[in-house]
C-alpha positions as CSV (number, residue, x, y, z in Angstrom):
1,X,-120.2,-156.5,64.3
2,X,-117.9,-158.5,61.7
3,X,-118.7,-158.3,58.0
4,X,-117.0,-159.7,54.9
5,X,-114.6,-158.1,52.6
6,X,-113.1,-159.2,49.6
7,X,-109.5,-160.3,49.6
8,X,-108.7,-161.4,46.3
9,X,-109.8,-163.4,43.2
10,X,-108.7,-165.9,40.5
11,X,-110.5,-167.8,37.6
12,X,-110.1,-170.9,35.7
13,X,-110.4,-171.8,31.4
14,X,-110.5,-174.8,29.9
15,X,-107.6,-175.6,27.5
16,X,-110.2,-175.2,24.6
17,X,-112.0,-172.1,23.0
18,X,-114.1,-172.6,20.2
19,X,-115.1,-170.0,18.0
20,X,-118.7,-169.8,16.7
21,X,-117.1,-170.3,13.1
22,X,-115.6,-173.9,14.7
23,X,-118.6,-174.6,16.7
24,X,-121.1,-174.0,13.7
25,X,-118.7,-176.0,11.4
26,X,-118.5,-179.0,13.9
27,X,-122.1,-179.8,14.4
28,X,-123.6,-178.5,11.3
29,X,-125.6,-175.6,12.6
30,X,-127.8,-173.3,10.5
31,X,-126.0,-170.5,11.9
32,X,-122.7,-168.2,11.4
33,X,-120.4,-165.8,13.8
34,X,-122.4,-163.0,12.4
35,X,-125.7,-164.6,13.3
36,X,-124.8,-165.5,17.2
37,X,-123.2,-162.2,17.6
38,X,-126.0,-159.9,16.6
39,X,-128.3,-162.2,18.9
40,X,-126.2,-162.6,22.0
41,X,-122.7,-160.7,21.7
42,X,-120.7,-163.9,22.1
43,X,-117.9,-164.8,20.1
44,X,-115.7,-167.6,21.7
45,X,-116.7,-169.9,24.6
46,X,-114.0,-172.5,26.5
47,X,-115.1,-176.0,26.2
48,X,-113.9,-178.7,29.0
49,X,-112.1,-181.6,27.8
50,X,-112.5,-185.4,29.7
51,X,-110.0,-184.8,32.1
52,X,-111.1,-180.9,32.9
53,X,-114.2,-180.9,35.2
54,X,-116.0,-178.4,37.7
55,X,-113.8,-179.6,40.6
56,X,-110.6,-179.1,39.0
57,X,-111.3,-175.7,37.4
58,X,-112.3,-174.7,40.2
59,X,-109.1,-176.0,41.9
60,X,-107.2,-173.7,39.4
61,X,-109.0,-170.9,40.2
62,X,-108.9,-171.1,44.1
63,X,-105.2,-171.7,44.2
64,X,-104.7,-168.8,41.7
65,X,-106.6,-166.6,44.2
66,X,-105.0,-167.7,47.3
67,X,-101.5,-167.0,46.0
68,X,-103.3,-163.5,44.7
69,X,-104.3,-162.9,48.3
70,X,-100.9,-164.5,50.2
71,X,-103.2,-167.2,51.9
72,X,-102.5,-170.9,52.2
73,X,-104.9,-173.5,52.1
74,X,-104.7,-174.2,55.5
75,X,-106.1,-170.4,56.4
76,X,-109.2,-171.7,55.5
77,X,-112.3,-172.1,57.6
78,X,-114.7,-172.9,54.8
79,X,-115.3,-173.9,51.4
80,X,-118.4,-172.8,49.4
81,X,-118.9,-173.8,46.2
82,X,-121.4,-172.9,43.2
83,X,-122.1,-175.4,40.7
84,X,-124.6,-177.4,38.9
85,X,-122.1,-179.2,37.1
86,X,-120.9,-182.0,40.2
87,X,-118.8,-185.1,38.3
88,X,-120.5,-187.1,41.1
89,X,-123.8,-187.1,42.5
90,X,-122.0,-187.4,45.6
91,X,-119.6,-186.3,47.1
92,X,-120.5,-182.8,46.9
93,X,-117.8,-180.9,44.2
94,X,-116.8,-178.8,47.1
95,X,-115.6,-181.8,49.3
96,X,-113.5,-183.3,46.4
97,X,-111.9,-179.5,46.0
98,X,-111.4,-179.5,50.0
99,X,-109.8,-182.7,49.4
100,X,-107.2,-181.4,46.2
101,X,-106.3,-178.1,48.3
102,X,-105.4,-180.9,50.6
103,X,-107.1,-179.5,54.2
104,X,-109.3,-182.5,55.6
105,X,-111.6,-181.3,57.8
106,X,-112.3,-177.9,56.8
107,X,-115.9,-177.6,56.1
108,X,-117.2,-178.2,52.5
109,X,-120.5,-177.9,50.6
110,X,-121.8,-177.3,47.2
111,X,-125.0,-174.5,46.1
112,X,-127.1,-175.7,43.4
113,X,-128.7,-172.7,41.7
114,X,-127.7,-172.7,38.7
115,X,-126.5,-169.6,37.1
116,X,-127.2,-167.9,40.3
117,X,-125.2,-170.4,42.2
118,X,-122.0,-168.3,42.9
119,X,-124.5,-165.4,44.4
120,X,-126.1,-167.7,46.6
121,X,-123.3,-169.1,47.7
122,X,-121.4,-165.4,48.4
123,X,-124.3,-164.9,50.8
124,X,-123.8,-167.7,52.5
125,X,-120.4,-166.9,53.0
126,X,-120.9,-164.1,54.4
127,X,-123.5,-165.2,56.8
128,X,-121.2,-167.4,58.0
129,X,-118.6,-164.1,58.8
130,X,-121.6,-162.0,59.9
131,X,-122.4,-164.4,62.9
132,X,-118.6,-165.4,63.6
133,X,-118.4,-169.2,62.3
134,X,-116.2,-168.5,60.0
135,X,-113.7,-165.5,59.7
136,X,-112.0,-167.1,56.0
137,X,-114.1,-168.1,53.5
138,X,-113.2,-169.3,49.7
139,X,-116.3,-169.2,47.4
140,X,-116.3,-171.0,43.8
141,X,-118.2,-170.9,40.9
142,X,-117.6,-173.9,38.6
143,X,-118.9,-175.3,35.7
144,X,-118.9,-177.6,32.8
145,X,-122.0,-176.5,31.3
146,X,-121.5,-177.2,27.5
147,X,-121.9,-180.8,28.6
148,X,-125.5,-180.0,29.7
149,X,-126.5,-178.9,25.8
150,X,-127.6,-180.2,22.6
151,X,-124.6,-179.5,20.3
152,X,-127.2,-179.7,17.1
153,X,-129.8,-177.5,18.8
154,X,-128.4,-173.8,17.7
155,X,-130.7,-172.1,20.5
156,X,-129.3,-173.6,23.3
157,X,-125.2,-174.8,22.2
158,X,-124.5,-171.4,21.2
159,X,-124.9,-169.8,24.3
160,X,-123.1,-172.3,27.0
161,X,-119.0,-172.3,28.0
162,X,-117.5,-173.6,30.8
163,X,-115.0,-172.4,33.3
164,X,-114.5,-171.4,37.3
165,X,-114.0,-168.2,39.0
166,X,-113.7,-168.5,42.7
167,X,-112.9,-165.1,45.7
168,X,-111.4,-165.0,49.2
169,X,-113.5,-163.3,51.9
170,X,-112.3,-162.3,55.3
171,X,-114.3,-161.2,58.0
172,X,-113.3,-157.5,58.8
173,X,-115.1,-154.5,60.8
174,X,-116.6,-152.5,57.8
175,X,-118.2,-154.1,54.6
176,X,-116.8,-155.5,52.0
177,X,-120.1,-157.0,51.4
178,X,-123.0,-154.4,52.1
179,X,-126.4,-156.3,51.0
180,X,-127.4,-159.8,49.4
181,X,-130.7,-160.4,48.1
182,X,-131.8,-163.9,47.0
183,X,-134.9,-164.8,44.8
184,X,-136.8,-167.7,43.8
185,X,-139.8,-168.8,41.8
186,X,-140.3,-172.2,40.9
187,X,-142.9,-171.8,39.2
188,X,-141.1,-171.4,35.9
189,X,-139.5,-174.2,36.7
190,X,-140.5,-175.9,32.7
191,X,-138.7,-172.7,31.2
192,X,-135.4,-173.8,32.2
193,X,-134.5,-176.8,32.8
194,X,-132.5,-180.1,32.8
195,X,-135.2,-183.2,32.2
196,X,-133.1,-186.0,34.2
197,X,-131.7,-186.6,37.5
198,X,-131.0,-188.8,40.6
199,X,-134.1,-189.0,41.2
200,X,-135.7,-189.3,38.4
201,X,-135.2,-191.5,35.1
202,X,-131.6,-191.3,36.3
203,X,-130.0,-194.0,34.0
204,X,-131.4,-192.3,30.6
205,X,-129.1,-188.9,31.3
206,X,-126.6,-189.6,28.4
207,X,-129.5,-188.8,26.0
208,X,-131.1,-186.2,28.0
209,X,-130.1,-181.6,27.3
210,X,-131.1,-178.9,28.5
211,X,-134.9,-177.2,27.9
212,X,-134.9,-173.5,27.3
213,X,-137.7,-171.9,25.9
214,X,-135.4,-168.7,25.3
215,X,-137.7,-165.6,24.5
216,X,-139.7,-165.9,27.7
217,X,-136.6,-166.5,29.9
218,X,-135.1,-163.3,28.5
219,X,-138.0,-161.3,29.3
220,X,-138.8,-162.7,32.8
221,X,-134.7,-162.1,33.5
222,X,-134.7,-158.7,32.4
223,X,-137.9,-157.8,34.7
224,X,-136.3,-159.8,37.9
225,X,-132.9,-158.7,37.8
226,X,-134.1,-155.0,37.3
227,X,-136.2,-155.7,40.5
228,X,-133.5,-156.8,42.6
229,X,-130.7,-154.5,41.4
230,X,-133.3,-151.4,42.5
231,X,-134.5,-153.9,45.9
232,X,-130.5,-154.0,46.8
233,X,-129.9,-150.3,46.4
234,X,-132.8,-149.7,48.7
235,X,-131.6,-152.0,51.2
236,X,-128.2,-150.2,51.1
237,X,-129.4,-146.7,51.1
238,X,-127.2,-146.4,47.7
239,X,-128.3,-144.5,44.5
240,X,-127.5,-145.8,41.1
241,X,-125.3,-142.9,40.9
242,X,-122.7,-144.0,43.7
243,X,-122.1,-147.4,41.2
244,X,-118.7,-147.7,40.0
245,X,-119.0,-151.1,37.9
246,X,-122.0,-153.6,37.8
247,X,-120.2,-156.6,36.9
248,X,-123.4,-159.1,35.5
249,X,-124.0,-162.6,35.0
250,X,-122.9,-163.3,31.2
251,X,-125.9,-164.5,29.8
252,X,-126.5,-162.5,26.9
253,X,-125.2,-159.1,25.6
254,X,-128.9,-158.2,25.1
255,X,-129.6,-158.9,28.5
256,X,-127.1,-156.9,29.9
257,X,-127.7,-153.7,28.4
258,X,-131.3,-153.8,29.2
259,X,-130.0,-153.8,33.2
260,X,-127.6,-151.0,32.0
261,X,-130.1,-148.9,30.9
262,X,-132.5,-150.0,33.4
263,X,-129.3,-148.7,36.2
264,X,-128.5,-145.6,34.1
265,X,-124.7,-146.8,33.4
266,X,-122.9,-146.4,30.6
267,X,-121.5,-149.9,29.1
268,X,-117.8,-148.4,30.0
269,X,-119.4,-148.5,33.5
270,X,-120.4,-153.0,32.9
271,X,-118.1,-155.5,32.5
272,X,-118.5,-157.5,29.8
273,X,-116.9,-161.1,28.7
274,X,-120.0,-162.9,27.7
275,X,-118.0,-162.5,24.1
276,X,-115.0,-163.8,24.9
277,X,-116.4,-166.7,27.5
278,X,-119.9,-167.6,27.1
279,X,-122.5,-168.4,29.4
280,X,-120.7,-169.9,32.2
281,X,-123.3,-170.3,34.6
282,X,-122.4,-169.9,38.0
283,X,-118.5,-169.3,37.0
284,X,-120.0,-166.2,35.2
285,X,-120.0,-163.4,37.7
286,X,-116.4,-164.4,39.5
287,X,-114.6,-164.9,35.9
288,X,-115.7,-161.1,35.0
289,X,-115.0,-159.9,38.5
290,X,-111.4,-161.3,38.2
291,X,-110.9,-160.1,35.0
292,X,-111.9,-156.3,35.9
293,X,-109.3,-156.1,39.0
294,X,-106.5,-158.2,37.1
295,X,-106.9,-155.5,34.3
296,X,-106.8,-152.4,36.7
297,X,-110.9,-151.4,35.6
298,X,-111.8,-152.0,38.8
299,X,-110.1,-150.8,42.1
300,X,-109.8,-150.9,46.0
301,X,-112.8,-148.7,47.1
302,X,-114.9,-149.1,44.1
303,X,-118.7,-149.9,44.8
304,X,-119.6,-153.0,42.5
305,X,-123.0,-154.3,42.1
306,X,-123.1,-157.9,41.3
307,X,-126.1,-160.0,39.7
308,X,-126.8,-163.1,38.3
309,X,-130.3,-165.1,37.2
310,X,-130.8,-168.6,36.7
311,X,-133.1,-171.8,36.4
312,X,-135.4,-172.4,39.0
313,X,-135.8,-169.4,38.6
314,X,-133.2,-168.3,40.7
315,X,-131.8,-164.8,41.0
316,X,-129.5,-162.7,42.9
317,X,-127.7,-159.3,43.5
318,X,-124.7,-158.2,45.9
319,X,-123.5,-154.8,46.6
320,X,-119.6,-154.8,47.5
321,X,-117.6,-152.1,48.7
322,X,-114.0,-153.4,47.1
C-alpha cells in the first residue's frame, strides 16, 4: 500500500503588511494595537495589492517549495489547490497556476472550503497517492481574503490577511500522512458567510462583505475542532502525548489556546503566526507549517497534528508523521 509523505514546503506574502496602528488609522476604526491584540493576538497582517492575487501567491509559494524539495514542475502529476479567493469565476485558480508553472495537461482543480480549504484539499491529495493516480502531488492554500471584508466594520477587517502556503507530497511505503478527517455542517451556514455570488445577485458584489456573527463562531470552533483533533487521534491509535507540534489554523490567539489546553500542549509545543500574518484562510495552516521547518522548530520524524475550521461550517484535522 502507497501513502503520502511530505517532501517539502514554501509560502507566499504580499508586498504589504499593515500594522493594526496603520489599519485603525486608515479606515477610522474605534479600535487600537492594544485593543485587537488582547482580543485576538494579531499584530500585522499582509494585504494584496492589484496586481497580487490567489494565483500568483500561490505561484510564489509552489515554486519556492519545489526548489525546497529539488522537483521541477514537470514532476508533477497533480495540482490541488485551496482557495476561496479565485480572480475568476472560472477558470478554476488551480488551472491558471498549472498554466504559470507552465505544464499543460497536468491535472488541475481548486477546493472551496474556506478556511478549511487547504485540509480538504491535503486529503484529497492523498487519496489520490493512496489509490495510485497520482504518486506527486502539489497542494496550495491561497488567498486574498482582506478583499472579502468591510474595512470600516472593526469585527471583521481586523482579523483577515492574505497570503499562500503550498507542500509537495510523494507517494512512499510508510505515512507521511497517517489520518484525515473532514467535517461539515451547513446548517450554520448564516454564521459565516459571504452574501453574493455567481449565482446569486452576482452583479451587486462590489458592495457586498463578509457576515460573521463572531461570538458564536468562536464557540462552535472551539467545540468542533476539539472533537476532531480527539476523533483523529482515535483513528490513529495516537495519544496526545506522542504530539510533537500542532500547527493550527490562525484564526484567533484565543482560539488556539483553547485546543492547546483542550490537547494538553504547552504553547512552546503550537505554532503560532496569527500575530504576525492574520487570518489567512486556507493559506493559514501551510504558511505556519513552512515557517516551523524553515526555522528548525519542527523536524524529520516529528508527529504534527494539523487543523483548520471554516464557513460552511467546514472543519478538518491531519495527523503527519514529518
Amino acid at each position: 500500500m502507497k501513502y503520502s509523505r511530505l517532501v517539502s514546503t514554501g509560502r507566499a506574502l504580499p508586498r504589504q503588511l499593515v500594522t493594526n496602528e496603520e489599519l485603525a488609522r486608515t479606515h477610522g476604526l474605534d479600535t487600537s494595537d492594544q485593543w485587537i491584540v488582547e482580543r485576538t493576538g494579531i499584530r500585522t497582517r499582509y494585504r494584496a495589492a492589484p496586481d497580487e492575487n490567489a494565483t500568483t501567491l500561490g505561484e510564489q509559494a509552489a515554486r519556492q517549495a519545489l526548489e525546497t524539495g529539488g522537483w521541477a514542475a514537470e514532476d508533477l502529476d497533480l495540482i490541488i489547490m485551496g482557495t476561496t479567493s479565485s480572480e475568476l469565476m472560472f477558470p478554476n485558480s488551480a488551472v491558471l497556476l498549472q498554466a504559470k508553472l507552465g505544464i499543460p495537461g497536468v491535472p488541475a482543480f481548486s477546493v472551496e472550503a474556506v478556511c478549511s480549504g487547504f485540509l480538504y484539499a491535503l486529503s484529497v491529495a492523498d487519496q489520490f497517492i493512496r489509490s495510485g493516480q497520482a504518486a506527486r502531488v502539489l497542494v496550495v492554500g491561497a488567498e486574498t481574503f482582506s478583499r472579502f471584508v468591510d474595512p470600516r466594520d472593526r469585527s471583521t477587517s481586523i482579523l483577515f490577511g492574505d497570503g499562500a502556503g503550498a507542500v509537495l507530497l510523494e507517494a512512499a511505503d510508510e505515512p507521511g500522512i497517517m489520518v484525515t478527517r473532514l467535517h461539515a455542517d451547513g446548517r450554520y451556514a448564516e454564521l459565516l458567510y459571504f452574501p453574493s455570488g455567481p449565482g446569486r445577485n452576482f452583479r451587486s458584489m462590489q458592495n457586498d462583505y463578509l457576515i460573521m456573527q463572531g461570538s458564536r463562531v468562536f464557540k462552535i470552533a472551539v467545540q468542533k475542532l476539539g472533537d476532531v483533533l480527539e476523533e483523529t487521534l482515535r483513528a490513529a491509535n495516537v495519544t496526545k502525548e506522542q504530539i510533537d507540534w500542532l500547527v493550527p489554523h490562525q484564526a484567533n490567539l484565543r482560539i488556539i489556546e483553547a485546543l492547546a489546553h483542550r490537547l494538553e500542549l504547552p504553547m512552546n509545543r503550537v505554532v503560532v503566526t496569527v500575530d504576525q500574518h492574520a487570518n489567512t484562510s486556507s493559506a493559514s495552516v501551510p504558511l505556519a507549517l513552512d515557517i516551523a521547518i524553515r526555522d528548525g522548530r519542527i523536524q524529520r520524524g516529528d508527529l504534527l497534528m494539523l487543523e483548520a475550521f471554516g464557513g460552511g461550517f467546514t472543519w478538518g484535522a491531519a495527523l503527519i508523521r514529518y
